[in-house]
C-alpha angles and dihedrals in degrees: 000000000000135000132298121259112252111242117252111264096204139074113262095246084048136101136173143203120195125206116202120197098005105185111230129060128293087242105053090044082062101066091061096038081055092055093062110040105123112004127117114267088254092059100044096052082050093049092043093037080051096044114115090209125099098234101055081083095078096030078065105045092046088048087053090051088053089056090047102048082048089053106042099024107034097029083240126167114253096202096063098048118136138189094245093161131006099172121191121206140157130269114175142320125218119231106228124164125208115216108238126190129282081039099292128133137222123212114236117189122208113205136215129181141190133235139206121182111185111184120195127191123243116247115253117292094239100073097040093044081055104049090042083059090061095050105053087035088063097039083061098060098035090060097041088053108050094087090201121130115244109259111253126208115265130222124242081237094067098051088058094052086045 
C-alpha cells in the first residue's frame, strides 16, 4: 500500500532538465535562455558552445542533460529535438554589506537563479512536408487568380493634382 505515482507533467515527446542556484542573476540568465527558445538542440549547443558569457557554460551543460534524459529515459530522437521551453526564476539572493566611508555600509545582493530547460521532438517529416505542399499549392493559385495589377508607387506630384 504505497503511494500513488504522481502523473507526468509533461507531454510524451517532452524532457526536462532542471538548474538550482545558478550564480548569476535571473536577468542576466535570461539573455542566454532567450538565445535558445526554439531552435533545434543542435543549434542551440552551437549558439551556447559559441556565447561569450560565463554562464552559457551551464546553460549548456543542463540543456545537454535535457537531451540526455529525452534520449535514455523517453526513447526520444535525438535529431528532431527542439528547445520548446528554457524558464528563468529566482532562487535566492545573499545578503552581503560593503564598508563606505565615515563608518556606513552599503548593501550589496548576490543573485541566483534557477533554470529549467524542457526539450520536445518534431513531429515526422512526412506530415509536415505534406501539409507544406497544400499550402504553397493554394497560395498559387490565390495569387494567379486575383487578376488585379500590381500597385505601383505613386509621385508627390500626383497627390497635389488628387
Amino acid at each position: 500500500m504505497g503511494k500513488q505515482a504522481a502523473p507526468r507533467r509533461l507531454h510524451e515527446t517532452e524532457a526536462s532538465a532542471y538548474a538550482r542556484a545558478l550564480k548569476t542573476s535571473p536577468r542576466k540568465l535570461n539573455l542566454v535562455a532567450q538565445a535558445i527558445r526554439g531552435k533545434t538542440a543542435a543549434a542551440a549547443l552551437n549558439e551556447l558552445a559559441f556565447n561569450r558569457r560565463r554562464i552559457a557554460r551551464d546553460v549548456r551543460k543542463v540543456l545537454q542533460a535535457a537531451i540526455a534524459n529525452a534520449e535514455n529515459n523517453h526513447q526520444l530522437d535525438v535529431d528532431r529535438l527542439y528547445v520548446e521551453e528554457a524558464t528563468v526564476g529566482r532562487a535566492f539572493s545573499l545578503g552581503r554589506f560593503h564598508v563606505r566611508g565615515r563608518g556606513r555600509i552599503a548593501p550589496i545582493e548576490k543573485y541566483y537563479a534557477n533554470l529549467l530547460v524542457v526539450v520536445r521532438e518534431r513531429a515526422p517529416e512526412a506530415h509536415a512536408e505534406d501539409a507544406g505542399q497544400g499550402k504553397a499549392d493554394a497560395a498559387d493559385t490565390k495569387a494567379a487568380g486575383s487578376g488585379k495589377k500590381p500597385k505601383t508607387k505613386s509621385k508627390a506630384g500626383d497627390k497635389e493634382k488628387a
